[in-house]
Steps between C-alpha positions, in 0.01 A plus 500: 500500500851519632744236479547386867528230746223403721731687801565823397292751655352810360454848612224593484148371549412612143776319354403212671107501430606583137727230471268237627211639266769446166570122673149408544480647146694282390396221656156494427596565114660114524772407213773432784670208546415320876864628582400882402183484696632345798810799522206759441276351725789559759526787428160636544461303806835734599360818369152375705700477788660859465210679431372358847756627655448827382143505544566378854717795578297742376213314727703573775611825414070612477464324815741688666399811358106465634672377825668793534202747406279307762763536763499877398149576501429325845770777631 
């Protein structure tokens, strides 16, 4: 996992969806003091958040797309 605050964003949707995967990881393994957890339970809730985001715009992007294709088929 990369070394990060629960702010910074990341690139890519992979990144993100990888990065949550290593916190939950982590998180699940225990060991952690209640100050690690809570940081990397921020930060999954962040990297939740951004993969969302992502997912949302590619939602929209599909929508479009079939929106579109309907529009060009009832021509």
């Amino acid at each position: 996992m990369t070394e990060s605050s629960p702010q910074a964003d990341v690139a890519t949707y992979e990144l993100a969806k990888d990065e949550l995967a290593a916190v939950v990881m982590t998180l699940e393994s225990g060991g952690l003091s209640l100050d690690e957890s809570l940081t990397l339970w921020e930060r999954g809730e962040h990297l939740a958040a951004v993969c969302n985001r992502f997912l949302d715009g590619a939602r929209e992007r599909v929508q479009t797309a079939l929106a579109a294709t309907a529009d060009d088929a009832s021509d």
